[in-house]
N, C-alpha and C positions, 0 to 999 in steps of 0.2 A: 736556630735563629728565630726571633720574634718580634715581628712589624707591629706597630701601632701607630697607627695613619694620624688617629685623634691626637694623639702627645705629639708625632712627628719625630718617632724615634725607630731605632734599631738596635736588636741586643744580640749578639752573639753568643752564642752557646759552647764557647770552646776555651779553657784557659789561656794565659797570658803567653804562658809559654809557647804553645802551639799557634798563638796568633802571629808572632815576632818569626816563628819556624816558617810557618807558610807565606809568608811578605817578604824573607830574607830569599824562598826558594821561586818568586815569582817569575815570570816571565814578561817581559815588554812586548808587547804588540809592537809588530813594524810593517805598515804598508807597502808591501810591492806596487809602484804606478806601471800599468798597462801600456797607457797613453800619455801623451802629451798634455792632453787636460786635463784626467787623472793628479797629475803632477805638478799643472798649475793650478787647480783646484785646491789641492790640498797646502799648498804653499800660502795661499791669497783669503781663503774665507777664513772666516770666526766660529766662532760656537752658535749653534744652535738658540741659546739661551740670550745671544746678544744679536740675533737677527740674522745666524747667516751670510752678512754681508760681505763683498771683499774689503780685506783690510787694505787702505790704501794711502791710510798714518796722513790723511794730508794734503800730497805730493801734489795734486791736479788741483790743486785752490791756487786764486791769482796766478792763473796763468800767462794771462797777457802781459802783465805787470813786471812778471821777473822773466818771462824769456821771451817777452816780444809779441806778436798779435799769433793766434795759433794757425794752423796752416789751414788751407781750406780743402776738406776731407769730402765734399759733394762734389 
């Protein structure tokens, strides 16, 4: 294989055929969750590259509007 940062490329050093060989013979990673947060952790955030965040699509905007004034949590 052959990096070059400057172009921003990657070359593989291995014919087509043994590329398609070793992609057909791959393996998926599957997280085992430990814990509970483990598992909502991995359920709920995003990538790295997009901050991390929990994805939460939304859901908790206007709240008061569509289900009523929210409870008081203090």
């Amino acid at each position: 294989m052959t990096i070059d940062l400057n172009k921003r490329r990657v070359d593989l050093l291995i014919s087509k055929s043994e590329f398609k060989k070793r992609r057909k013979n791959k393996k998926l990673f599957k997280a085992n969750n430990q814990t509970p947060w483990q598992e909502i952790f991995r359920n709920t955030v995003g990538q790295l590259e997009d901050g991390a965040c929990i994805n939460s699509r939304g859901r908790y905007l206007d709240v008061s509007h569509t289900k009523g004034l929210p409870r008081d949590s203090h």
